[in-house]
Structures are given as C-alpha cells and as structure tokens.
matplotlib code that plots the C-alpha trace (Angstrom):
import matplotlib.pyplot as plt

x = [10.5, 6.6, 4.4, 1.9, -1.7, -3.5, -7.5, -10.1, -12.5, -15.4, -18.2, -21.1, -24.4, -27.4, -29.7, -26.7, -26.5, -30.7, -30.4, -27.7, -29.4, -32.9, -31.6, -29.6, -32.4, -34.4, -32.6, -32.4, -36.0, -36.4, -34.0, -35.5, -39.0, -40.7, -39.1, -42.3, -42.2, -45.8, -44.1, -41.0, -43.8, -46.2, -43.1, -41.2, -41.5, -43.3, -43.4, -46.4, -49.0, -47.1, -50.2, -52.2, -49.8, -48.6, -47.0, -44.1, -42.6, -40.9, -40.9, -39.0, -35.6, -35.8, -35.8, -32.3, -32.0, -29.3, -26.4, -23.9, -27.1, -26.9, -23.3, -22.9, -25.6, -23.9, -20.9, -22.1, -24.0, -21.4, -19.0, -21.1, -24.2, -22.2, -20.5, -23.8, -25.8, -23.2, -23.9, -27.8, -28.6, -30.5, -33.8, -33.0, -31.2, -33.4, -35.9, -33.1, -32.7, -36.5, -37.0, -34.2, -35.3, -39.5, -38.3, -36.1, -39.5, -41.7, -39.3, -39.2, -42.8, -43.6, -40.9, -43.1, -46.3, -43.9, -43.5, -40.7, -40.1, -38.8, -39.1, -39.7, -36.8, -36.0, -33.0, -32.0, -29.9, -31.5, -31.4, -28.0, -26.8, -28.9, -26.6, -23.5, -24.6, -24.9, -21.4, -19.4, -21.0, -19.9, -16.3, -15.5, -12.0, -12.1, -10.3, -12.5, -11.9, -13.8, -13.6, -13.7, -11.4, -8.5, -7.6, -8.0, -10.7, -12.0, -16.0, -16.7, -15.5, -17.7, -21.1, -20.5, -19.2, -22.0, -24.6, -23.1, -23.0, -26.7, -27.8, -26.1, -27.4, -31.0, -30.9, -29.2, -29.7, -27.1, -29.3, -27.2, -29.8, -29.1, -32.0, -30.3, -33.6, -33.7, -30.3, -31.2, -34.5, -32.2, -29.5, -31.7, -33.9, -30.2, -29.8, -33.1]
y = [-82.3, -82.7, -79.8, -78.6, -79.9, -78.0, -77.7, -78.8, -76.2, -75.6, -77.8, -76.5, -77.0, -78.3, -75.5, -72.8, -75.2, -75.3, -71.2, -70.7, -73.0, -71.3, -68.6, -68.3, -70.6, -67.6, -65.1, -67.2, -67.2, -63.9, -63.1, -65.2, -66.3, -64.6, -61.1, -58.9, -56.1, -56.6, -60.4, -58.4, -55.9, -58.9, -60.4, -57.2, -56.0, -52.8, -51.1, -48.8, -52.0, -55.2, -55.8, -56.1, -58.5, -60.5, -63.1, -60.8, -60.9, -64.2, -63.7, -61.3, -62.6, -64.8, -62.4, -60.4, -57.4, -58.9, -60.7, -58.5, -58.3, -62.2, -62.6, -60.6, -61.9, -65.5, -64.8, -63.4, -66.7, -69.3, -67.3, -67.0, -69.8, -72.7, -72.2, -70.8, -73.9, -76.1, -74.3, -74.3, -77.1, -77.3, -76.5, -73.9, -72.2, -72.0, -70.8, -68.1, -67.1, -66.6, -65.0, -62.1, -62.0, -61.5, -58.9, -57.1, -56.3, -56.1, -53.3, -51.4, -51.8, -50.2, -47.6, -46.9, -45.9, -43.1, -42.1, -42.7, -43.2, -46.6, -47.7, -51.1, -53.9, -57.3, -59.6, -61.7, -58.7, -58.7, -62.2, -62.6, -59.9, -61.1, -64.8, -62.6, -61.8, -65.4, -65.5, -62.8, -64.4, -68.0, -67.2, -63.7, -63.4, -64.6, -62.7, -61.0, -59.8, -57.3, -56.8, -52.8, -52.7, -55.2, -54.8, -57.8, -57.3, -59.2, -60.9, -59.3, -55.4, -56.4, -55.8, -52.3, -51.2, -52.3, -50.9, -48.0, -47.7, -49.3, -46.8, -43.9, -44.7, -45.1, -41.5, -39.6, -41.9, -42.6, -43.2, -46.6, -48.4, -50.9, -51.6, -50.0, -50.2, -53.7, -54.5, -52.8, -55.0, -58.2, -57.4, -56.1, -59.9, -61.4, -59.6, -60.1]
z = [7.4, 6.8, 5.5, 7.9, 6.5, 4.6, 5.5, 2.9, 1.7, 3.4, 1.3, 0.6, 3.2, 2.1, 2.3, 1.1, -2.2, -2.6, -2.5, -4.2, -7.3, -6.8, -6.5, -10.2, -11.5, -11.1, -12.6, -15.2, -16.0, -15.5, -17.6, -20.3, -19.9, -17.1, -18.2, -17.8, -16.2, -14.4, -13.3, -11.8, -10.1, -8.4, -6.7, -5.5, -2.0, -2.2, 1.2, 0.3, -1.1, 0.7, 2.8, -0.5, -1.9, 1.3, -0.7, -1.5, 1.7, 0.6, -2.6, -3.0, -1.1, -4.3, -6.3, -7.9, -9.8, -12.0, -12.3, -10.5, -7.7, -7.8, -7.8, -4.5, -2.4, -3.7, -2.9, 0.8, 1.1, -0.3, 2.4, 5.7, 4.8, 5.8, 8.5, 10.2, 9.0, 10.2, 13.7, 13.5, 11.6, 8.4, 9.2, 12.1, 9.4, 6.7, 8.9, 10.1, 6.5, 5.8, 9.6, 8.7, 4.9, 6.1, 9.0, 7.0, 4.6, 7.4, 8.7, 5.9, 5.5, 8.8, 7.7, 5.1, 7.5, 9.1, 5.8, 5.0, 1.4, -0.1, -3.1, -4.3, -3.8, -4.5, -3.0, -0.5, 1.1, 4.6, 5.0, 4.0, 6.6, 9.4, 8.0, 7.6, 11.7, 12.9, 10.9, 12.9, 16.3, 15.8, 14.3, 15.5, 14.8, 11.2, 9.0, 5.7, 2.8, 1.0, -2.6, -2.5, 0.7, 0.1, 4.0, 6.4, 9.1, 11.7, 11.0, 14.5, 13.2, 10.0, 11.3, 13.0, 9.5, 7.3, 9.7, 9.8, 6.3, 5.8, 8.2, 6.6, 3.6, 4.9, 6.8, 4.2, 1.1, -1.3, -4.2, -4.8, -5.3, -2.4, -0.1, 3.1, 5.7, 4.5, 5.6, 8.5, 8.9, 8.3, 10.4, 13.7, 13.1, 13.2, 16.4, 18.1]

ax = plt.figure().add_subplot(projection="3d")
ax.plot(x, y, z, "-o")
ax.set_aspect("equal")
plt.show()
C-alpha cells in the first residue's frame, strides 16, 4: 500500500516575497532609526490633507502600526498573495496590489469631503483585502481558517463576512483602531 502524495507548500511569488521584506524592512526602521513622530505623520494617509501630500497614497500601504499590525497583514499576504499572483502574473499583480491599496485611500479620502470623520491610517489593509478578493474568486471553495474563529469556512463566505464587519465598523465605529472605510475602499477596487 502506497501513501497518497502529499502537496508541496505553496512557495512564495516574487512580488509577495519583495512585500513581505519591504514591508518588515520598514518597520524595522521605523522602529529604530526613522522613529519620529513628524516622519510617521508625512507618510500616513490623512483623509482631511491627502491632496496636500499626494505621495501618501502609496506610501502609506508601506507603512504598519506595529508588529502585531505587520504580522497580520503578512500573514493575509503570505496566505492569499501567491496564489493570486500565480493567476495574474507578476506585474498585473503588483499593479492589483497598489490599484486596491491607492483606491482604498482615495475612498476614504472622498469619505472625508462628506464629512465623515477618519482619522489618519497607515497599512497595507485595503490592498490586502481587495488580494484577499482576487483570492476567494480564483479558489472559492478553499477552506480558511481564522485565528479568532477556529471554524472552517469557505474563501467565497469570507468576503461577505469581513465587509460586513468593515462596514459595521465604518457606520457605527468600533473605535478598534482598524481602518474599516479603507477595507472598504480596497475591497470595492478588488471588485470593480
């Protein structure tokens, strides 16, 4: 009797590896050279002044709040980047990533004009859920995991479930300091 084969571990895609190193590479300097508060302020996405500091709508998908901030939006990468990049290709996916991370501020940011208040934010959030999108659509059926909720679900029930709670959270907030609109902004660029 043989034993069924077991499949290797998905390896890493080239772009998911470059973000996940920039990413932490980052952190790490702001964590131990660049740790000025005015620094953490210039690259930020404010809402309220992002049209007087335009380079922020990148900048600040690079940027984490910390290392349990970096450690999930890694873990949401290393689980949905490579099997999306795989799909789209390298450079279709990297420009994915930076389309849902730029709309999810530019969403916000036009949030903001209808007064709506948001705050400052940093992360890769609303690109990683627009990814986390592209994910559910190419494997639907795959089953997930999440760390809070130790129940199986299906990538394709995922998405309804974290919009609702993004949207919840952005109607009536939660004060949990996560960047709901922005997931929101992500996830709807994912969509469109």
């Amino acid at each position: 009797m043989t034993s069924p084969a077991v499949a290797p571990l998905p390896r890493l895609t080239p772009w998911v590896t470059r973000l996940l190193i920039i990413n932490a590479a980052i952190l790490l300097l702001q964590q131990t050279i660049f740790t000025s508060d005015a620094l953490m302020q210039a690259v930020a996405f404010d809402p309220q002044n992002a049209l007087h500091q335009p380079w922020t709508f990148v900048t600040y998908i690079f940027v984490h709040g910390g290392i349990l901030h970096l450690a999930a939006n890694s873990l949401a990468l290393f689980v949905f980047g490579p099997a999306v990049e795989r799909r789209l290709g390298s450079n279709s996916f990297i420009a994915y990533y930076l389309y849902c991370g730029i709309a999810a501020a530019i969403f916000t940011m036009l949030l903001a004009q209808l007064h709506v208040s948001i705050g400052p934010f940093v992360g890769a959030s609303g690109a990683i859920i627009g990814v986390a999108y592209a994910f559910a659509r190419i494997q639907p059926d795959t089953p997930l995991v999440f760390l809070l909720v130790p129940i199986p679900i299906k990538a394709k029930w995922m998405i309804p479930l974290l919009a609702t709670y993004d949207l919840v959270g952005m109607i009536a907030p939660l004060n949990d300091g996560v960047a709901h609109a922005a997931h929101i902004g992500g996830l709807a660029a994912g969509v469109g």
